[in-house]
C-alpha positions in Angstrom: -13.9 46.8 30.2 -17.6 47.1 28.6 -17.2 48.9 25.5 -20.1 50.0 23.1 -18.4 51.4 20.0 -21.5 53.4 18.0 -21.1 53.7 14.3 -21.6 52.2 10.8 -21.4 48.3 10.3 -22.3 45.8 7.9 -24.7 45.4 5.9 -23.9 49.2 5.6 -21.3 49.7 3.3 -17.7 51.6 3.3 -14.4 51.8 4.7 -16.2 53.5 8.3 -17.9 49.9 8.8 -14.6 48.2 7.6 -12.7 50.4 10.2 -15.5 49.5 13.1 -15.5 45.5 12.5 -11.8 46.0 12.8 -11.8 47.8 15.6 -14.1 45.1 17.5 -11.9 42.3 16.6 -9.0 44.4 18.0 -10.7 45.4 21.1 -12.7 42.1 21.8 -9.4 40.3 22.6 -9.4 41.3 26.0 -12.7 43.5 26.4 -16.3 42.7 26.2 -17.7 44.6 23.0 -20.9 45.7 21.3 -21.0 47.7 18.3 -25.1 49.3 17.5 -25.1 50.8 14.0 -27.5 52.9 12.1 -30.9 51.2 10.9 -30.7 55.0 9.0 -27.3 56.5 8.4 -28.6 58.9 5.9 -31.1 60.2 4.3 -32.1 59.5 0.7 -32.3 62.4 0.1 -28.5 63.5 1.7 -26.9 60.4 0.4 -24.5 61.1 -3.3 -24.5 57.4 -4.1 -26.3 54.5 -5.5 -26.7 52.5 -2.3 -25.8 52.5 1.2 -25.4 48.9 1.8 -22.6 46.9 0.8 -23.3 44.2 -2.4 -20.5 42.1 -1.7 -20.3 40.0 1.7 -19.2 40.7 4.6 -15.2 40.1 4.6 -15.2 39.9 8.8 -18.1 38.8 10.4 -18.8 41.1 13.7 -22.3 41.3 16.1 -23.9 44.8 15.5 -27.4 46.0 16.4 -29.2 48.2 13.7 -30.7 51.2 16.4 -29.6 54.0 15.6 -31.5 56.8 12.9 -29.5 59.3 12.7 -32.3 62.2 11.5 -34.6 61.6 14.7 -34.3 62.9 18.0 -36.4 61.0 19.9 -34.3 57.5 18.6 -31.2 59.7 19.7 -32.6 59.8 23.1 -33.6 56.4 23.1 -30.7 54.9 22.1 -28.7 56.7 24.4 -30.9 55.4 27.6 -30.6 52.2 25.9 -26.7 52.3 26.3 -27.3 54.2 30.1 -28.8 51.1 31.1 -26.0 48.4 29.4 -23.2 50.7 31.6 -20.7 50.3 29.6 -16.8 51.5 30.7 -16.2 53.4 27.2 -18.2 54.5 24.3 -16.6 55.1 21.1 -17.7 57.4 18.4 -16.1 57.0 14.7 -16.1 61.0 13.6 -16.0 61.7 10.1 -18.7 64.3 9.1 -20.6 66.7 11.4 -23.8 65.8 10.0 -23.8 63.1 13.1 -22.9 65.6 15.5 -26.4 66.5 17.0 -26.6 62.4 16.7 -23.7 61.4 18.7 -23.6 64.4 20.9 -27.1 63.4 22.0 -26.7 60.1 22.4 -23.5 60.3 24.0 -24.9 63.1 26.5 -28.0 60.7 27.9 -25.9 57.4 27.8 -23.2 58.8 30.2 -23.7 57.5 34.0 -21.5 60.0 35.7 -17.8 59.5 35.4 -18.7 55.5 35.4 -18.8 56.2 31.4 -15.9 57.4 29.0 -17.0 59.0 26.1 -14.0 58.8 23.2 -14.3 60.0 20.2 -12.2 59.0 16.6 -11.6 61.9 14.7 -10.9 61.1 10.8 -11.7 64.7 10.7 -12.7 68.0 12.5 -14.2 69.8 10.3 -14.2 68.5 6.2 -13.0 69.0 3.3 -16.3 70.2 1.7 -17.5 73.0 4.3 -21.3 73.2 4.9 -23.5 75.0 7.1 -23.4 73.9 10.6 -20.4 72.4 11.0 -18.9 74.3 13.1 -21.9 74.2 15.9 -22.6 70.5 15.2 -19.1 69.5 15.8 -18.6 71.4 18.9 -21.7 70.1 19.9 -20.7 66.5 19.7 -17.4 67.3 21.1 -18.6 69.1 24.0 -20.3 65.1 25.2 -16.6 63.9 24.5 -14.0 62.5 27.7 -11.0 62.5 25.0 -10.4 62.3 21.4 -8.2 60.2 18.9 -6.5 62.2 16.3 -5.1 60.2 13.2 -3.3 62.4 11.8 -0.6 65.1 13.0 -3.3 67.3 11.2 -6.4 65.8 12.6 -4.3 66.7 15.8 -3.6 70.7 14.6 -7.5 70.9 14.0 -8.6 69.5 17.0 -6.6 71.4 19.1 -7.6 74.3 17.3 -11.1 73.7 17.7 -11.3 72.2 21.0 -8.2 73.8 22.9 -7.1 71.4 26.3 -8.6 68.5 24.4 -7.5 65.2 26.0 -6.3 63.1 23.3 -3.7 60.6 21.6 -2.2 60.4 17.9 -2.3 57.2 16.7 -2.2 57.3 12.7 -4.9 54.9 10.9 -4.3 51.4 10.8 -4.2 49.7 7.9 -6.9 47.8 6.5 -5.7 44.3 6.7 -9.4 43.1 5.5 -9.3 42.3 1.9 -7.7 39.1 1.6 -4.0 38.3 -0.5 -2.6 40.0 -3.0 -3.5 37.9 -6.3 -1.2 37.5 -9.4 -0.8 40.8 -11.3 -0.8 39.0 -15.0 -4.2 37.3 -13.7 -6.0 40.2 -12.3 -4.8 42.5 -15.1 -6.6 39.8 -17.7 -9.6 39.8 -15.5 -10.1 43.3 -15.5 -9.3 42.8 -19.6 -6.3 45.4 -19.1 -3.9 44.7 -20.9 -1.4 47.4 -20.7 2.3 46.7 -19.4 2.4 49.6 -16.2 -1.1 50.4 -14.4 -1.6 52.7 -12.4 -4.9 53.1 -9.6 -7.2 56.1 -8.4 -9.2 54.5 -6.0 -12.2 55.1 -3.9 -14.8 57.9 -3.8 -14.9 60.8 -6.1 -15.3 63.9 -5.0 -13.4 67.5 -6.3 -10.9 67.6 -3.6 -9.4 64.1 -4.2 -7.9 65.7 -7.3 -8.8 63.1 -10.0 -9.3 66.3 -12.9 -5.2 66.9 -12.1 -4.7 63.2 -12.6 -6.0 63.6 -15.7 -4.1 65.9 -17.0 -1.1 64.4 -15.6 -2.0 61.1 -18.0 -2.4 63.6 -20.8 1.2 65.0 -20.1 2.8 61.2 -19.6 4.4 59.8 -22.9 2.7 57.1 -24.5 5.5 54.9 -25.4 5.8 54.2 -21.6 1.9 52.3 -21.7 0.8 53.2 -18.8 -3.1 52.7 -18.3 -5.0 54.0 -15.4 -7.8 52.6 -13.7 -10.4 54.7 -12.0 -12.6 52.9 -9.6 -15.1 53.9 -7.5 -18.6 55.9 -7.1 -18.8 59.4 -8.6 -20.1 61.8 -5.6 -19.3 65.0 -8.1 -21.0 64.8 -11.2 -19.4 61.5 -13.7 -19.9 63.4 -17.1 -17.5 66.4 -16.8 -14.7 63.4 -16.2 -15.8 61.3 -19.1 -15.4 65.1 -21.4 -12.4 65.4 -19.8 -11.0 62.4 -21.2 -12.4 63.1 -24.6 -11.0 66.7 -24.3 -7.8 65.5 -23.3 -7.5 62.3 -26.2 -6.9 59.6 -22.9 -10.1 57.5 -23.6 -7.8 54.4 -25.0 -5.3 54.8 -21.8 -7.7 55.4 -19.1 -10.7 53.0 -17.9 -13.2 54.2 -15.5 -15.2 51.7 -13.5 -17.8 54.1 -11.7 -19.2 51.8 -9.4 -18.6 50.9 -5.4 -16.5 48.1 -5.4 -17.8 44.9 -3.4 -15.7 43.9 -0.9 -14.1 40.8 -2.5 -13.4 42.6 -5.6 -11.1 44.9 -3.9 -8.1 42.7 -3.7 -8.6 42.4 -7.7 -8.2 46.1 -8.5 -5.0 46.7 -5.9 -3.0 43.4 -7.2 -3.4 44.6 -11.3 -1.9 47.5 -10.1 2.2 49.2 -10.1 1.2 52.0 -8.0 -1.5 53.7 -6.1 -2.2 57.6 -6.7 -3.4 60.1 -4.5 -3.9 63.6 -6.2 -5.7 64.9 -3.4 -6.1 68.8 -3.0 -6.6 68.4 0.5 -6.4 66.1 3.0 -6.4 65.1 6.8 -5.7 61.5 6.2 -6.7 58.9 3.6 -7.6 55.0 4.6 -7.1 54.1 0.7 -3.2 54.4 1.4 -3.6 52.1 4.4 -5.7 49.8 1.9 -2.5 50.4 -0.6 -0.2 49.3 2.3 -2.0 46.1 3.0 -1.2 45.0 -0.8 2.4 46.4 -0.3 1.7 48.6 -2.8 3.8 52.3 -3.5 1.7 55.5 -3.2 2.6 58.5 -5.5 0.9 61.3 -3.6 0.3 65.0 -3.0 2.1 66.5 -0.4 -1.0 67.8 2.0 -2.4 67.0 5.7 -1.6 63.8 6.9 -0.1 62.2 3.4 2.9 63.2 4.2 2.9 61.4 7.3 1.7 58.3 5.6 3.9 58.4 2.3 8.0 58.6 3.0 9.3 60.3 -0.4 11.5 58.5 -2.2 10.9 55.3 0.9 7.3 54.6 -0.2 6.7 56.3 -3.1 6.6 59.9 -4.1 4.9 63.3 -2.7 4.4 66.4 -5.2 2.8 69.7 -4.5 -0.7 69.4 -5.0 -2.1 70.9 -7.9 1.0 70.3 -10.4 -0.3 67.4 -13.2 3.4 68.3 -14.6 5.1 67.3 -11.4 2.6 64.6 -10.9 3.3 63.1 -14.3 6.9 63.4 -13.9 6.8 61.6 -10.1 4.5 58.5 -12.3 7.3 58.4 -15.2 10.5 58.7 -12.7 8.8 55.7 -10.3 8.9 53.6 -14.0 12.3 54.5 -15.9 13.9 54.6 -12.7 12.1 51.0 -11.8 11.2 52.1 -8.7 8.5 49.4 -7.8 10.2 47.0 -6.2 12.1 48.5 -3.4 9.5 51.0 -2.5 7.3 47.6 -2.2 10.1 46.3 -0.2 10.1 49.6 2.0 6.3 49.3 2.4 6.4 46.3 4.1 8.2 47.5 6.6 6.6 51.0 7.0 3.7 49.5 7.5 4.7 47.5 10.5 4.0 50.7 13.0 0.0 51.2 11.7 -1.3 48.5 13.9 -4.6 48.4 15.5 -2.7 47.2 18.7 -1.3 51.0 19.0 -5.0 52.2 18.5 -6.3 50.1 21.5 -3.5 50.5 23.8 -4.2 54.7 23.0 -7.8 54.2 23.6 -7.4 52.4 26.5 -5.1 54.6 28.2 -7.5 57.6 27.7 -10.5 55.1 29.0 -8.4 55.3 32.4 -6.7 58.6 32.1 
């Protein structure tokens, strides 16, 4: 087949574009593939962070076209004739935030030649965690352009067929992201990243309210000291850094806690996961999260909250731990338990084998079978 997937991809930064060039090296083993990406993804204006392009290089090299501005109509249109007159078999859509719905639901609407062209769309989510105005009529929009849908989650699946009843779809659960490179020596990363604690534990990725960081907190606050555990926090605050760093203060954590507020470069990424014991994820809510696939690819345990699709990811006592969300008590008793009860090593033992079934070989074969359907 001809496939276009539309989306982000390097230089633009993120686990979307990491996803996408994954996607194409999955797909392009037996398909001819294009991926165009955004020469705009978002506004200045609209974007939380400190840059939209990625400072660290490009981990897997894949051919993308920067066409796509994702605030003007007449490029929507544009683009989409642009992809009419390439005729491809299938056209992919990564969905993640229905701020691109009027984007891809345009394009997607003028690149379709009849039923020559399927229209697919990924769904990380249906509607997000952080609700704004327009959401509802922008992702019905896109949808309405769509041929079938890829839920990755059991949730993802709940929502969609909520929203979009008689949907065409397939579950496949996210891949992992086998991208980064080897896991590195623990004693050598730790003394890299001048940590120097005997257990660490990692919150990784964006910060935003509902992935719960505040509980964690307060879970470290609750943990005994004699166990020395230190937790690293890494990655870009997109909900305000200061009330965290009083937080800490408030709380008397600043000596076990270290908070590197910065996007991490792609080949730094393997650094953080290998320092680490275990990966948590105290998230409030959740349809699925790609930093547990990330945690997989290092064979790394998850401790995390038992809501949307992190309980299909995480098998309780198997991989790790799930708690009720909410609970820095039962959160600091699921990080104590995993260490007195030396939990590491199996659960990374287990890993490596749950991780066998997220393979981007079950994504294709599902997108190809709705691409015929």
């Amino acid at each position: 087949m001809k496939i276009i997937i539309v989306g982000t991809a390097y230089p633009l930064r993120g686990g979307i574009a990491h996803y996408n060039a994954l996607l194409y090296r999955e797909l392009s083993t037996r398909h001819d593939v294009q991926i165009i990406t955004f020469k705009r993804q978002y506004p200045s204006l609209l974007f939380p962070g400190k840059t939209q392009v990625e400072t660290g290089g490009e981990l897997l090299k894949v051919p993308s076209e920067p066409l796509v501005d994702s605030i003007n109509p007449m490029n929507w249109v544009a683009v989409g004739r642009e992809i009419r007159r390439r005729a491809p078999d299938l056209l992919i859509f990564k969905y993640w935030l229905p701020f691109f719905g009027p984007c891809f639901g345009t394009i997607a609407r003028v690149a379709k030649k009849g039923p020559a062209t399927r229209v697919i769309f990924i769904c990380d989510n249906v509607i997000p965690h952080e609700h704004r105005p327009g959401d509802v009529a922008f992702t019905r929009y896109a949808f309405g352009a769509a041929d079938g849908f890829i839920a990755q989650s059991d949730t993802v699946e709940r929502d969609l067929l909520k929203f979009w009843p008689g949907a065409k779809f397939r579950n496949v659960p996210h891949p992992v992201y086998n991208i980064f490179g080897s896991l590195r020596e623990q004693s050598a990363a730790r003394l890299s990243l001048q940590v120097t604690a005997s257990r660490v534990i990692l919150f990784f990725g964006y910060i935003r309210k509902y992935k719960g960081l505040h509980i964690l907190l307060e879970a470290m606050a609750a943990l005994d000291p004699s166990l020395n555990i230190h937790l690293l926090v890494v990655g870009e605050f997109y909900d305000g850094e200061e009330k965290y760093h009083q937080q800490i203060k408030g709380l008397g954590i600043g000596d076990r806690v270290t908070l590197v507020s910065e996007y991490v470069a792609n080949d730094r990424v393997a650094e953080y996961f290998s320092a680490a014991d275990v990966v948590i994820l105290p998230y409030v809510s959740a349809t699925q999260s790609g930093i547990a696939q990330i945690a997989y690819n290092f064979d790394k345990p998850v401790i995390a909250t038992a809501v949307g699709g992190l309980v299909e990811i995480v098998s309780d006592n198997v991989t790790g731990f799930l708690i009720p969300p909410g609970d820095p008590q039962a959160l600091a008793g699921a990080i104590s338990k995993f260490y007195i009860e030396k939990k590491g090593p199996p659960f990374s033992a287990n890993v490596r084998e749950e991780k066998k079934k997220y393979t981007w070989a079950a994504l294709v074969g599902a997108l190809e079978e709705l691409a015929t359907a």
